[in-house]
N, C-alpha and C positions, 0 to 999 in steps of 0.2 A: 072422367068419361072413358069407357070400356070400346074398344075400337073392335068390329067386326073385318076378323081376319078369316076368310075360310079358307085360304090356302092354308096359312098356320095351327089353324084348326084339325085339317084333314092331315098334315105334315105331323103333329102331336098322336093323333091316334092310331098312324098310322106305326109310329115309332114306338106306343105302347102295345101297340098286337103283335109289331116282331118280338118284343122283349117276352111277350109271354106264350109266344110261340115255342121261344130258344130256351124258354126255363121248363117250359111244361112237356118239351118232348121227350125230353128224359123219362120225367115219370109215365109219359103214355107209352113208350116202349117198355119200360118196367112192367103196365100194367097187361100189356100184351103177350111178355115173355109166360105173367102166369098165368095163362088159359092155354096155354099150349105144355105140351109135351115134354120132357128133358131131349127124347131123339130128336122130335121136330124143331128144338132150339136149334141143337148143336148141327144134326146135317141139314138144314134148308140154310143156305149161302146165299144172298144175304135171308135173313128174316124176315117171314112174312109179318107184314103194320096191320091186319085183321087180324081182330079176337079170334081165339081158337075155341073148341067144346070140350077142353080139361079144366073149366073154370073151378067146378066143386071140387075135383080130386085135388088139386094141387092146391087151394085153400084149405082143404081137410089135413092134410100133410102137413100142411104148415104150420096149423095150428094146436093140432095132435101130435104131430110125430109121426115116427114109425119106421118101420123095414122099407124100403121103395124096394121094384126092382130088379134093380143091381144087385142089390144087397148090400148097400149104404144104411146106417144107421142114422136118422134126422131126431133132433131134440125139439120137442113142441115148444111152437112160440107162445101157447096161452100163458103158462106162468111166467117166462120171460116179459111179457106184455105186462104183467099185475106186476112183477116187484120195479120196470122202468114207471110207473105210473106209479106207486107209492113214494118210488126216489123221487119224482119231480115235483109231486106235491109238496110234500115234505119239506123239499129245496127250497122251491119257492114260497111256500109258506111260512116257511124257518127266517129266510132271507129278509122278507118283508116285516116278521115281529121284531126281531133284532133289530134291526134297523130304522124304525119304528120307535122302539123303546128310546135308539141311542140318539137319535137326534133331539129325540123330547128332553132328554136327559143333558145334553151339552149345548141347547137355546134356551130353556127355560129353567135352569139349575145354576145356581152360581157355586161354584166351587173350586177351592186352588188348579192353576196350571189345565183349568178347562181346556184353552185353545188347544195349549200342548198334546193334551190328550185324545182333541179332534183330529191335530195334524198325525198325532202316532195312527191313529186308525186311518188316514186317508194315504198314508205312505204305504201303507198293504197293496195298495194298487197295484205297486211295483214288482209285489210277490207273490206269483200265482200261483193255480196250484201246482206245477209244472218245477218254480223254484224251489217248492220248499215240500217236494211229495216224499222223499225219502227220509227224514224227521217225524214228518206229519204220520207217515205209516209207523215208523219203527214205537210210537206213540199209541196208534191206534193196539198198536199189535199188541202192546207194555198192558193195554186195559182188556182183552181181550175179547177184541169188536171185527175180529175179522169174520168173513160172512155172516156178517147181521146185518140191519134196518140200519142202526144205529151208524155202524163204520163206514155206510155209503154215502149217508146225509151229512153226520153232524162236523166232520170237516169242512164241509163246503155253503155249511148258511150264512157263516159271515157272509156280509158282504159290504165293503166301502163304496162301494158306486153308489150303492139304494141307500148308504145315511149319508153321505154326501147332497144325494137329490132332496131326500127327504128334509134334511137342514136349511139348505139351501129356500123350498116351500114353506116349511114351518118360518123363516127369518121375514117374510113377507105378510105373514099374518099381524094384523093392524094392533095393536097395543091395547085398542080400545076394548077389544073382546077379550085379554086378560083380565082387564082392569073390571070389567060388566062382572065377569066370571069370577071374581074375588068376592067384587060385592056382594053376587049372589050366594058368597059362601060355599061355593064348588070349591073346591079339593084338588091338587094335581092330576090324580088319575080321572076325578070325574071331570075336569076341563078336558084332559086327553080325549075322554071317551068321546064326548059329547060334543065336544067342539071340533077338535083336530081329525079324528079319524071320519067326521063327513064332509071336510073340505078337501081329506086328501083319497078320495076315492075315486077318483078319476086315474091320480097318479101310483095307485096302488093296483090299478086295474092296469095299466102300462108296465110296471114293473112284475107282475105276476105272467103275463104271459111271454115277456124276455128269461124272466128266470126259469118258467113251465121248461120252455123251449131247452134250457141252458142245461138243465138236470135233466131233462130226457134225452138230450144226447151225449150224456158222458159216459167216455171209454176205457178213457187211460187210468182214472182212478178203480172204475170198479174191477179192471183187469188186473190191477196189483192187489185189491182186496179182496176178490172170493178165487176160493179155490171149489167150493161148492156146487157144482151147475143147480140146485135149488134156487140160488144169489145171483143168478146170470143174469141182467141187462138183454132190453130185445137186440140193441145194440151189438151185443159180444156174440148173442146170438146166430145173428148175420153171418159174422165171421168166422162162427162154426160151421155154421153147414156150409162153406168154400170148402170143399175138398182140398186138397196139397197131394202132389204127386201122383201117383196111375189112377187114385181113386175118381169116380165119375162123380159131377158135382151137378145134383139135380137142381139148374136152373129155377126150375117152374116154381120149384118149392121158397129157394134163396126171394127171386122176387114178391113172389106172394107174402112173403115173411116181410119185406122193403115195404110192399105196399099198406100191409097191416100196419107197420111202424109208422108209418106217417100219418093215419089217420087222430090219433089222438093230436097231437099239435096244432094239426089242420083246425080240429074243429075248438080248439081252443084259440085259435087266431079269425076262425071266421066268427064263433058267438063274443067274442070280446072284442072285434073290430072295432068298433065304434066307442066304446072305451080305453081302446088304446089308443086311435086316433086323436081322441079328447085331452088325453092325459099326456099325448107330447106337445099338441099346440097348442091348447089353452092356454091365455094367458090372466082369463080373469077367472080362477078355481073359488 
């Protein structure tokens, strides 16, 4: 029996409105910086919380580029925007076939020193790309994949957590549906296909928009791999148009470029909500 609490009730929601009060006023002052001005940023003490009427310029700017001005030179965030969205596809889509392949390969394969070779791949955890970046580039560099598609992704689609999960789902799958799937003279890959990848579509829908998320905000790799601003990340973007020193840093334009960034995540966490939700607490897939 379900007890009607409406103090605890009122107590809960009220505790979830501050939470997203203190998360979202960040981005509502972000989005406010760019409808205003770079003067109006910087001399109005504090900042006015009303939209301003620089809405289009300072999104044109941002996403074209250009002179402002001062006479700062800004890099458009359009094509920054297309190569962080190839990388996170890419990532995540790399992430999830690998990982995919290798768990079907180390539950349903019998072959020496299997365990062993589950456990070598799940001790990676330990080594990010953080430990092991200065090998992994001097590598990339040896095949010559710096600024390309290639040198931004294909280090980073391993992944041990998603065959770990994915193992883990695949070992709860009932015996009975191998054994149906033999008789019926399916094939490993057409078991795979046909059986495995639509029970685990919930949890492949969970794992796509962690790793979306994961490859669209990487920094530190693509910062040591392109030297090309063609290969720039919206990410590194960002941190270009920050001026350094006497130079003026048109506000309006940096956030605009922030707010642009986040929209592809956004709308890949709000249309896949409901499958991501599924695919962490589900328990009958």
């Amino acid at each position: 029996m379900i007890e009607n609490r409406p103090a605890a009730t009122v107590l809960s929601h009220l505790t979830l409105i501050l939470g997203v009060l203190i998360v979202m006023f960040p981005v509502y002052i972000a989005f406010i910086a760019s409808t205003q001005t770079a003067d109006q940023i910087v001399q109005n003490v504090p900042m006015s919380l009303l939209p301003g009427d620089n809405v289009a310029q300072s999104y044109r700017l941002a996403l074209l580029g250009g002179v402002t001005e001062t006479g700062s030179r800004l890099p458009a965030a359009g094509p920054m925007l297309f190569v962080s969205l190839v990388t996170a596809l890419t990532i995540a889509i790399g992430k999830i076939a690998i990982s995919l392949l290798s768990a079907f390969a180390v539950v349903y394969f019998r072959f020496p020193f299997r365990g062993l070779v589950f456990w070598m791949i799940f001790v990676t955890l330990m080594l990010p790309v953080e430990v092991r970046i200065f090998p992994t580039y001097k590598v990339v560099s040896d095949l010559g994949m710096l600024n390309t598609y290639a040198g931004l992704t294909v280090p980073l689609v391993a992944s041990a957590t998603a065959t770990f999960l994915f193992r883990q789902f695949f070992l709860t799958v009932p015996d009975e549906l191998v054994e149906a799937a033999r008789i019926d003279g399916a094939g490993p890959m057409r078991f795979f296909k046909d059986v495995l990848l639509p029970l685990s579509t919930t949890s492949i829908a969970a794992l796509f928009v962690i790793q979306f998320i994961y490859g669209w905000n990487q920094y530190l790799w693509p910062l040591l791999m392109t030297t090309d601003e063609s290969m720039y990340p919206v990410v590194m973007g960002i941190k270009r148009m920050i001026s350094g020193g006497d130079a003026a840093t048109e506000w309006n334009a940096v956030m605009a470029t922030a707010m642009l960034a986040m929209i592809p995540p956004a709308l890949v966490v709000i249309l896949m909500q409901k499958w991501f939700v599924k695919g962490l607490v589900d328990t009958e897939k």
